[in-house]
C-alpha angles and dihedrals in degrees: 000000000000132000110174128047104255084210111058097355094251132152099267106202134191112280143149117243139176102251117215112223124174113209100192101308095338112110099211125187131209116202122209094015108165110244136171099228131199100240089206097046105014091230108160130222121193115202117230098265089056101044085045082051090051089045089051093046083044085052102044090036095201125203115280126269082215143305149255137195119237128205118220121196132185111252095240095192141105122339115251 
């Protein structure tokens, strides 16, 4: 288990969160998915049982809860 943020070193704490999955194109989105969360950063880490229960959900694709609609906008800043 882990008990510090690899990112930033902070307490990470048990929390539900809405996980972000792309299937293909398609931006999906889980809701109340346990997580163990950096309380600093708010970086996520998902255990083994609950990324092979993302993996099953990705793989059954089951009809949507519900959906929302997403903007998308073109990053307009510096140049690389």
């Amino acid at each position: 288990m882990v008990t510090r943020c690899y990112l930033c070193g902070g307490q990470i704490e048990r929390r539900r969160v809405t996980a972000e999955i792309r299937w293909g194109e398609e931006l999906t989105l889980v809701e109340d998915v346990p997580a163990w969360v950096c309380g600093n950063c708010g970086e996520a880490y998902f255990d083994a049982a609950t990324c092979t229960a993302l993996d099953r959900l990705r793989q059954d694709h089951p009809p949507a809860r519900r959906k929302v609609e997403v903007p998308v906008y073109a990053f307009s800043g510096a140049d690389y």
